[in-house]
BAMARFI-670764 format. One record per atom (N, C-alpha, C): x, y, z. Coordinates in steps of 0.001 Angstrom, whole numbers, plus 500000, padded with zeros to 6 digits. Atoms other than C-alpha are relative to their C-alpha. Example, Ala and Ser with C-alpha at 12.3 -4.5 7.8 and 13.67 -1.06 7.14 Angstrom:
500890498810500000/512300495500507800/500900501200500000/499180498810499940/513670498940507140/499230501090500730/
This chain:
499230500240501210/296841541363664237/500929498814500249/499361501398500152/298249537627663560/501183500007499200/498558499755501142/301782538087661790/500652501203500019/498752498944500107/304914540820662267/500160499967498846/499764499584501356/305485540879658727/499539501099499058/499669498606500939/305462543365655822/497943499801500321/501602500019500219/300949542765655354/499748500499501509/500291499255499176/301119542762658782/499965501300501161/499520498899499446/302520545762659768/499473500950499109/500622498781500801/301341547749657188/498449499576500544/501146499904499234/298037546886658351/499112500629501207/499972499237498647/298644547648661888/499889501283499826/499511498387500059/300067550900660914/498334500470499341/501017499848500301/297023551695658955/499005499950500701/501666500202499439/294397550877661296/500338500806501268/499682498657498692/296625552998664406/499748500962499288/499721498088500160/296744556111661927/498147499945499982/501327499619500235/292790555781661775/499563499770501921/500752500215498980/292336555573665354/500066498613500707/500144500894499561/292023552060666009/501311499341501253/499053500870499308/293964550402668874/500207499079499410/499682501000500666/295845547928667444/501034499215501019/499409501178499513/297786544500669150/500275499106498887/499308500948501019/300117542787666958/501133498770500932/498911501206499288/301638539211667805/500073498782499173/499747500995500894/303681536699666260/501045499271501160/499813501111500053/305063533791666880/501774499784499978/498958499924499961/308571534489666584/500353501757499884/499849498516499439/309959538266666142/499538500797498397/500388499244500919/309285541224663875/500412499406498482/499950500070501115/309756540123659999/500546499063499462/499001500722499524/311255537169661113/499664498373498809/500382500710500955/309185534966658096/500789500143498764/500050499882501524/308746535195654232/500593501848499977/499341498150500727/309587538953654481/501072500307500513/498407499927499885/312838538668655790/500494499575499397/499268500980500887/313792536336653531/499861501378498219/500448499681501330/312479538455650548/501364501489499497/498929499284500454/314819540332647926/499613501722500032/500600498393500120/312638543867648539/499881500657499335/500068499236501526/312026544773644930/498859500823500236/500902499613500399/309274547033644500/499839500842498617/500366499771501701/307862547744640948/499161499887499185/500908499867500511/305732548809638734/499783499695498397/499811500042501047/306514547660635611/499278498310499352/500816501481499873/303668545118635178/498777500099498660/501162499417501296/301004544499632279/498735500029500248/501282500362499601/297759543937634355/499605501380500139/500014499324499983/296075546424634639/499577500568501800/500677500228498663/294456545767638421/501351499777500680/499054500070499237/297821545091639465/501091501432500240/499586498766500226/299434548570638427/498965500779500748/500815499055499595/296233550267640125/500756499822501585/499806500342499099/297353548039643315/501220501286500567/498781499170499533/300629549552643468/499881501481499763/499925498575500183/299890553228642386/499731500011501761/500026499815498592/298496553460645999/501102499509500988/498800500569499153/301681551087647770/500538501296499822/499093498704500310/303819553571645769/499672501297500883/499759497883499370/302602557412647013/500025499084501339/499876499966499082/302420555380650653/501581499389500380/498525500283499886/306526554211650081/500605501257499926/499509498658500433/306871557814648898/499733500685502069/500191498970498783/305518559598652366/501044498801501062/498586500743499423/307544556530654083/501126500600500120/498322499389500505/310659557548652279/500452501191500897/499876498623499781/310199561047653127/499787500188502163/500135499505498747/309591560237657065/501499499370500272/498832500495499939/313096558261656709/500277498480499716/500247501268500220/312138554832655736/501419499788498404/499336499845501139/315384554049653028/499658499129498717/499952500679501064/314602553026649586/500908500510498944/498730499937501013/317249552487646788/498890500357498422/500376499920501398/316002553938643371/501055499655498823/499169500802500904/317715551727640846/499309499688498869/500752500303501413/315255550681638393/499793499308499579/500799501936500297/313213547960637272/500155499950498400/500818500115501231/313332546427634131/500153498572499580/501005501742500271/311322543405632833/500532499979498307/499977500066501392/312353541973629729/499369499091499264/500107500624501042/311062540669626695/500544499571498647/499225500977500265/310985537702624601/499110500020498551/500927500344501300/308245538088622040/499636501743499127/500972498739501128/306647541405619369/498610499707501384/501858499809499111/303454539970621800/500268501024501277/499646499308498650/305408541106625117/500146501449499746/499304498403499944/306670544659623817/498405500600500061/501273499012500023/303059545441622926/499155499876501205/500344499543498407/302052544660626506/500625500790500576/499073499068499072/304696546515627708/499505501277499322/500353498485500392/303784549793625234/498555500170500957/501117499713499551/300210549263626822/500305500956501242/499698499857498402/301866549338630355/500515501605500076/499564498737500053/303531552502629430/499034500990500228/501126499170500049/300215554145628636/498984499981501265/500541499892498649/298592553055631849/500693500683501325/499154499467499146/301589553698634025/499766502014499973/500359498689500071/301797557383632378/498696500383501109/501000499427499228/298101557524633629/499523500198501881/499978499716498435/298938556949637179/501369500483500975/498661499371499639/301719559067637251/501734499416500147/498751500433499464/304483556621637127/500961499948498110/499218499726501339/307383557064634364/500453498827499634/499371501479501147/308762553892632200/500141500277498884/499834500048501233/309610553352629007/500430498940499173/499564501091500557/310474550916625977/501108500077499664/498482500317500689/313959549807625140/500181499000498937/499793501983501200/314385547173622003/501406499903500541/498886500740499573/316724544816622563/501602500878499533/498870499313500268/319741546830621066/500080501198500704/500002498634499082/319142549630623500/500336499771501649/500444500447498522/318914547192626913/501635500308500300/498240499454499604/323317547750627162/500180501133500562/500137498419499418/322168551566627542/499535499852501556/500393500259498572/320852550364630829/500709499132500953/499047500896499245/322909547130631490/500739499507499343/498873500227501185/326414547189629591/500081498892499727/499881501609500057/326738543534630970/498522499068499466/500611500443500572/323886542493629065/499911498852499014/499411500759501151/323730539852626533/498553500004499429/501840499991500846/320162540565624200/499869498867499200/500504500815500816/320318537687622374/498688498910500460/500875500519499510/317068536025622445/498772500868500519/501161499025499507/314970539236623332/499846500787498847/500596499528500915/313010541562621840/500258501412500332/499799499025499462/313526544546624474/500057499699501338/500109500128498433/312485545716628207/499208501419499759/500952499413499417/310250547638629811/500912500946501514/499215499158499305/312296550077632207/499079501004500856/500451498433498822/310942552546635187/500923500342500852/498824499825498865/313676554291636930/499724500846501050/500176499705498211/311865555063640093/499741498934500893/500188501143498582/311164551564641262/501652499810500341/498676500007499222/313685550142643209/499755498574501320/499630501471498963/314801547972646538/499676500931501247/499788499646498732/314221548281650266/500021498856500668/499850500812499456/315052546492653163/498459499305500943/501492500520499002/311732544442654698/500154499837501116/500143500698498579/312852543505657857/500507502281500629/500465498469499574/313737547934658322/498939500364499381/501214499712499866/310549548409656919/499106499709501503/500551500452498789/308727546414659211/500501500556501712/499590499676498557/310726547731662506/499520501412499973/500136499002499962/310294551038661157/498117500504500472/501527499435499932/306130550741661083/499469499599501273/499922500540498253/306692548782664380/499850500977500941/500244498897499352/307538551967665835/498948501350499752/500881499275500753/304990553981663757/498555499540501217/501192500206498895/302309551830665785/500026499985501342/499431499847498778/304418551822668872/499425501169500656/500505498648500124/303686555643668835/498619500417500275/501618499333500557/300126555602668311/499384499061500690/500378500857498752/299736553455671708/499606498422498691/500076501730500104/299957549765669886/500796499177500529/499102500991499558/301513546821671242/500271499003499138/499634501458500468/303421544321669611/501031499429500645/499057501540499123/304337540660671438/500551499200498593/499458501183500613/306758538913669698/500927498544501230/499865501420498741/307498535211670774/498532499517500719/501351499866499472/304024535244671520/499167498834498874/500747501173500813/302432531907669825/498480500086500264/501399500190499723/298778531798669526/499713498324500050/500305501304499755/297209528609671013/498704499863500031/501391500344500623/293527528901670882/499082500836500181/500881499407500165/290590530823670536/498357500276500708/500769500242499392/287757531481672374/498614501589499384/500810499057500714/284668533651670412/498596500221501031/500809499315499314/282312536071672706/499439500398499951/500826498856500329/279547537643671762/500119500965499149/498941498807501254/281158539042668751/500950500478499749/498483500295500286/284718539206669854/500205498779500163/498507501234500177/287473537398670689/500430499807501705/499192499971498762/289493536210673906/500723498837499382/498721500919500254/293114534808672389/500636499621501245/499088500223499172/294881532621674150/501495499732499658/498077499713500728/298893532832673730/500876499598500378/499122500956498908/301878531645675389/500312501469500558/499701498590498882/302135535530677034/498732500039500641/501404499767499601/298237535110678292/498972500434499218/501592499892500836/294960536163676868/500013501832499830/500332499095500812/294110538866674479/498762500220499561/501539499849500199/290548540362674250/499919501218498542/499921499503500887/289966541965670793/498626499488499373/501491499696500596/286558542808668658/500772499776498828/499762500314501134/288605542242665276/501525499037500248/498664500681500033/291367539502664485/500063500482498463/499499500300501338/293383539671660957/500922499431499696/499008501084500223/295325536954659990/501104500547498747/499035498829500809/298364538609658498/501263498504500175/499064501023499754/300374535156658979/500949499244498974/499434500458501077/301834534686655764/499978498233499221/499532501815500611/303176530644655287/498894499843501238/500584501054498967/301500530078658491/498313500461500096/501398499559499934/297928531778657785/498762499066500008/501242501302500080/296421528051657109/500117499482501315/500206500262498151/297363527124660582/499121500999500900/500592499012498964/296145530076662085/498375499792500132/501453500168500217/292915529569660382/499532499570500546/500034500973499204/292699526255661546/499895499976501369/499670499596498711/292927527458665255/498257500396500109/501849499241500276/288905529657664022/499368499132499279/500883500843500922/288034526646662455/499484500111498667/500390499482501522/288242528044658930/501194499131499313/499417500621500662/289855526516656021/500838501127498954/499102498978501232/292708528611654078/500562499490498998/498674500713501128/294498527498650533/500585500956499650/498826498551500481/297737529291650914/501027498876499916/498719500801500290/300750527242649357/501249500407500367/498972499276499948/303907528464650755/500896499012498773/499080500458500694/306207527888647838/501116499954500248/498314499878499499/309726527581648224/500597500569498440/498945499104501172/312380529995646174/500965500456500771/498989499385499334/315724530902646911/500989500838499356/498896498487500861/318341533591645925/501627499707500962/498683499764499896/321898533866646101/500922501567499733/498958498343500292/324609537016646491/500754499129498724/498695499573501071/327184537574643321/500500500819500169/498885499470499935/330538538435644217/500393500141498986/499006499837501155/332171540423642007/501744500489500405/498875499881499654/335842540705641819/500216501580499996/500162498578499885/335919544444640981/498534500612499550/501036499265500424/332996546996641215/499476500368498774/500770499303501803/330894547860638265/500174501695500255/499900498764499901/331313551388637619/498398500195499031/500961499373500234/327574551731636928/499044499269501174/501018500811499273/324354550684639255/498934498998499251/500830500543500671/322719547921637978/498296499737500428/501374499495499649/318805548181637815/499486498451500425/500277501431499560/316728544909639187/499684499598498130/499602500605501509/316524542873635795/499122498621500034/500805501274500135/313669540268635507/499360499502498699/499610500901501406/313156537762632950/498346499258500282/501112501003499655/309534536672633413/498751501450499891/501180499140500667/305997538063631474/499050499295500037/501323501001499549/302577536199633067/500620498963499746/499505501339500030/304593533140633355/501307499707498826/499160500107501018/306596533455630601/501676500691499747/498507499413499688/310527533258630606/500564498996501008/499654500603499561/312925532216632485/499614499567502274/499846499696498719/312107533826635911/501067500340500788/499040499298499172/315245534678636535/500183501634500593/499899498551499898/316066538123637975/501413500232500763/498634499500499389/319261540002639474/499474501858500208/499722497830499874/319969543740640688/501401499738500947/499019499619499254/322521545452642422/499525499959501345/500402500014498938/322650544973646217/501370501120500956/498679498961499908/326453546617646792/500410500086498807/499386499717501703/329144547923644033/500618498763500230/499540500930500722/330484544727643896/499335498657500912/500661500822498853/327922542405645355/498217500155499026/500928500136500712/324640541737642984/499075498524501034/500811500790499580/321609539511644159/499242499300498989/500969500699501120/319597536905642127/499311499041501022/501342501111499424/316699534663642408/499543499700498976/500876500383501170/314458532600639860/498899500328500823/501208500058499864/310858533512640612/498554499010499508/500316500657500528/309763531019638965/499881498608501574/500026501290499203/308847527902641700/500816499156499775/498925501081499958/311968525505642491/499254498622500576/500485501164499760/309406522813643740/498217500061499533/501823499716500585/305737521773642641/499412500017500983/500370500818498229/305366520402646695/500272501298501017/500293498971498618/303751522652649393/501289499648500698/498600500449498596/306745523322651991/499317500008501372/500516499934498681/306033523202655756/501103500776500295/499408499118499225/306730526385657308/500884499873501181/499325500703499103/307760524932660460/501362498613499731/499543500685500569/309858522536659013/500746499743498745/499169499715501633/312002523410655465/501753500241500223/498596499816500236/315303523891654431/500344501596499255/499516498671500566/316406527500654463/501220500541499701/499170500228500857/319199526932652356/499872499737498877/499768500402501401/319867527280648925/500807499108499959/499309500870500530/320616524102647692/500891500065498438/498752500291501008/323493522939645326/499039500075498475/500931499927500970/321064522113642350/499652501666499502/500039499293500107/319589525193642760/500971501606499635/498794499273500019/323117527234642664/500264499876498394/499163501125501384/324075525103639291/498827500710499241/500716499603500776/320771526574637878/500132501386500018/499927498728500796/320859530357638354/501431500295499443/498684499344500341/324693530309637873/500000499599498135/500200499826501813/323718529054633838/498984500878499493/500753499254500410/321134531275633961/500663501691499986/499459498407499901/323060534429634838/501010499765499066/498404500572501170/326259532828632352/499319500276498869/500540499605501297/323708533129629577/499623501435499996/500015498833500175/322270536529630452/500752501040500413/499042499240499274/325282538178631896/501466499641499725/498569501326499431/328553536370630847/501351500783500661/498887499496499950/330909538856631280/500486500909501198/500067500089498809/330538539711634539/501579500098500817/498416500365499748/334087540693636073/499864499117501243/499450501436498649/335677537529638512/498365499691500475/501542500238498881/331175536679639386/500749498557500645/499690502030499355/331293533599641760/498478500322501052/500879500190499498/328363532672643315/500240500124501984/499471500040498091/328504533451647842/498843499208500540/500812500602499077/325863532836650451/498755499816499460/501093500026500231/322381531532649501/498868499589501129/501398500133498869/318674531302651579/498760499477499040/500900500537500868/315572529655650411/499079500755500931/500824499709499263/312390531722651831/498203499297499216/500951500176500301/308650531061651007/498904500755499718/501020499418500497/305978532600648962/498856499540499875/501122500806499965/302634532265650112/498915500162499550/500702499509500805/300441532099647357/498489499275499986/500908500184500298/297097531594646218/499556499350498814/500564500575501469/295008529698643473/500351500557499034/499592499433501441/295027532443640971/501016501327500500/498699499115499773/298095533984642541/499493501854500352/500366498114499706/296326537362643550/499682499839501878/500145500212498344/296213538328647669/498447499603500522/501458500092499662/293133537209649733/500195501258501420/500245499063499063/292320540319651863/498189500094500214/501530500059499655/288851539998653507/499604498762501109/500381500930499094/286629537794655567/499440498349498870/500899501235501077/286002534049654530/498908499648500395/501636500471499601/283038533691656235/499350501077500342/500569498871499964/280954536337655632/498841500099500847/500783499915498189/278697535577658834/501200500734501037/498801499221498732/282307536485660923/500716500831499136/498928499086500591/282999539571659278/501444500915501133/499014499301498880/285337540464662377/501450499028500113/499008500761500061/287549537731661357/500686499683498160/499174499559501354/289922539106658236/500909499438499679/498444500391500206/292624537796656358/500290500618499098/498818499182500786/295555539503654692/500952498698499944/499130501761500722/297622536474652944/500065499925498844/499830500572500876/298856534995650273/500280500850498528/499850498790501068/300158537834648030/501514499420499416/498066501466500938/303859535219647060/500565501226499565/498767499557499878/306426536832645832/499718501741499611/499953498272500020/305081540415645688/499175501076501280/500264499141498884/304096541279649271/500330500966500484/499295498404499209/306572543844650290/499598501074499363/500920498890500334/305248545750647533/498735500346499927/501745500127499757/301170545079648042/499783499934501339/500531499960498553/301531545357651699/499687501348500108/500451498467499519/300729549344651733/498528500212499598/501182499538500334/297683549041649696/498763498528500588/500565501022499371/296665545290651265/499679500785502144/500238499801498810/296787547229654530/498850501157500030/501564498905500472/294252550025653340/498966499195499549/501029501000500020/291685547503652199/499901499260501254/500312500457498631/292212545769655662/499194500960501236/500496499131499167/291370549006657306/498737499875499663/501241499681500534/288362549569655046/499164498600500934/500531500672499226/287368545892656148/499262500366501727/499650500032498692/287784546874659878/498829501179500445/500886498823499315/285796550290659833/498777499957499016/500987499983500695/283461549905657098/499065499086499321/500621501583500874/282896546472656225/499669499359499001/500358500191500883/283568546496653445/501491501198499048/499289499097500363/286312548148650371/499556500995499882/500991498565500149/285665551422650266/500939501108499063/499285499429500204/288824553228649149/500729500092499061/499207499653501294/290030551748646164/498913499260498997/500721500902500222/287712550657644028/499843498624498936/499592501399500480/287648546757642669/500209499059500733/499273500889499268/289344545827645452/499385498767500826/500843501167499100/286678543591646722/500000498610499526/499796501611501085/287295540849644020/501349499263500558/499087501035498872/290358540072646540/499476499071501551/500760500983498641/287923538651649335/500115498793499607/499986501765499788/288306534965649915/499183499524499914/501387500496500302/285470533975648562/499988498307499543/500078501528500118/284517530074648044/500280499659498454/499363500800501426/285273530458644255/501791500039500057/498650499617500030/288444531955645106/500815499223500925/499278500905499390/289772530089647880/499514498350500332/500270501417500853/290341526792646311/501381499525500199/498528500490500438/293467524476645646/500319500884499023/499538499706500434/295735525197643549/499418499654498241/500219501000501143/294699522471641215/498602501090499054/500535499544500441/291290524268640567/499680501620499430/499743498583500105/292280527443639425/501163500041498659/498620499734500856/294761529175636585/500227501580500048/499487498496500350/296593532556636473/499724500644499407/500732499318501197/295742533153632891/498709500379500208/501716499537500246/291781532866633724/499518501052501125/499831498670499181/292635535429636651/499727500981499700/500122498779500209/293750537785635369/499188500187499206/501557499775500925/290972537714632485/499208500317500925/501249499679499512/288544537574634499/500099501292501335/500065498573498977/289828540376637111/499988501294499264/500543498782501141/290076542624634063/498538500383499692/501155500098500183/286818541777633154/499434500825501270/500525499400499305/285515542464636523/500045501301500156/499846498691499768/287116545888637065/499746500948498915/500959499153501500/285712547071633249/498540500294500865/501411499942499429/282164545936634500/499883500692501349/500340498722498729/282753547901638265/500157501612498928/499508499005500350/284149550858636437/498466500634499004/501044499892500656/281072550660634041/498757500653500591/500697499575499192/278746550730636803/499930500892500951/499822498569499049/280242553553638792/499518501255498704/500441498750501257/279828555772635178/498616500031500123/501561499694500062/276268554767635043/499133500715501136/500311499755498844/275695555695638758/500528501437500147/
């Protein structure tokens, strides 16, 4: 396993509880990338329908987490809208959610105060509300599944750089800056750096690490309510801003929305929120928040989301001659919550060769239509067409 991070630790963990010896090594220390940096939302309050299936499975495996001591904050997601088009995605979402057990509901805009006093609705239509998602910390995730595989005889080297590759008769013999590693499966779990890694197996990856950054809001006195995470963005549409509570007087924001059009270099960026960037969410939170007691903007970080053409994860092999060489990547700004069910499709890869466990999930392999630039690809014709696909599987499992 290539990457300490949230994909790759849930991975690990997944492939120790089935037995598998597992060896995890990165390059610097446990979570020490894109998922340390990340604000740890997880949530279900989405209109796809392939993306809500994703997470029903993350979810019950955050739930048995929770319950072994893993802490998550239940605060409550809610997505708002801007259009009559958005609410009636969102009623859909309701009706799907219901069907996979998860609770939400609609608020019109004169109701969103019932949730967040400091509100300001002008300009919306409503929100979309579930008050079981919520926040956790990624970098105690990750330590926590650290020791999960620790347990279940795995090793993980951190500080441990991979330097080159040497392919055997169907494995592997890594070479590292701690010595050589003999392994029958690699999975590139490397997040920003998964196109390098590639590059190392002589494969070609298009993973863009984007750059986005977030800032704390100090407040002068505590809110005497918890505010729920609060995002402003419907398949592209909106501002992208978002906020939640992080302490009682201490809120977090971020635009999700891309602050540059230009690939960053992992090795090389500025992980600092810049000034510019400050000047923009602080008019963005002034319009949807104004009243805000004493806010002032504190410390900001810029991390990287490493995404894909049509923005969905690539979990699988790209060269389907070396099915022993997997990648888990490129899932941008919603990994911490698609790493529980990206690590169950990695397993499936690993023991069966194939998805086996959830089914659809194979339309995330890295396939040559799919891993492309950026340029040749769109979001919108994504998700169409991943709908599409998972009608036509679903079709063909009835007939069968």
């Amino acid at each position: 396993m290539i990457g300490a991070g949230t994909l790759g630790m849930c991975s690990a963990f997944s492939l120790a509880e089935h037995g598998v010896r597992v060896t995890v090594l990165d390059a610097q220390s446990i979570a020490s990338g894109s998922s340390g940096r990340s604000v740890g939302v997880v949530g279900t309050q989405l209109t796809d329908p392939f993306d809500i299936l994703l997470r029903t499975h993350s979810v019950r495996q955050f739930r048995d987490w929770e319950n072994l001591g893993l802490s998550f904050n239940h605060i409550g997601y809610l997505r708002l809208a801007r259009t009559a088009e958005q609410m009636e995605l969102f009623a859909r979402s309701v009706r799907i959610q219901e069907e996979a057990g998860f609770r939400s509901r609609l608020y019109e805009a004169r109701e969103l105060q019932q949730l967040v006093p400091h509100i300001n609705p002008d300009g919306l239509e409503g929100g979309l509300f579930g008050p079981d998602d919520g926040f956790l910390d990624p970098h105690e995730m990750c330590t926590f599944l650290a020791e999960k595989v620790r347990t279940r005889r795995g090793n993980i080297f951190q500080f441990c750089e991979l330097v080159d590759v040497t392919r055997r008769n169907g494995d592997y013999r890594l070479d590292t800056s701690k010595g050589g590693i003999d392994c029958d499966f690699v999975i590139n779990a490397a997040g920003a750096w998964a196109p390098a890694v590639a590059e190392i197996f002589g494969q070609t990856l298009h993973i863009c690490p984007e750059r986005h950054e977030a800032v704390t809001v100090h407040l002068d006195e505590p809110l005497d309510y918890t505010m729920p995470m609060v995002m402003d963005l419907v398949n592209g549409e909106g501002t992208g801003l978002n906020f939640r509570h992080e302490k009682r007087n201490e809120l977090i924001a971020e635009i999700h929305k891309v602050s540059s059009p230009f690939p960053e270099d992992p090795d090389n960026y500025n992980d600092q929120c810049d000034e510019e960037s400050k000047v923009k969410l602080a008019e963005l939170l002034l319009e949807r928040v104004p009243e805000l007691p004493g806010a002032r903007l504190g410390r900001g970080w810029a991390g990287l989301y490493p995404v894909t053409a049509d923005h969905r994860p690539f979990v699988g092999a790209i060269d389907p001659s070396e099915p022993n060489l997997i990648t888990a990547a490129g899932a941008g700004g919603y990994g911490i919550q698609l790493a529980p069910v990206i690590g169950t499709i990695v397993t499936d890869w690993v023991l069966h060769g194939a998805p086996v466990s959830i089914p659809g999930t194979e339309i995330l392999s890295p396939t040559w239509e799919r891993n492309v630039p950026a340029e040749r690809s769109s979001t919108t014709a994504s998700v169409r067409d991943t709908e599409k696909e998972i009608e036509d599987h679903r079709k063909s499992e009835t007939a069968h």
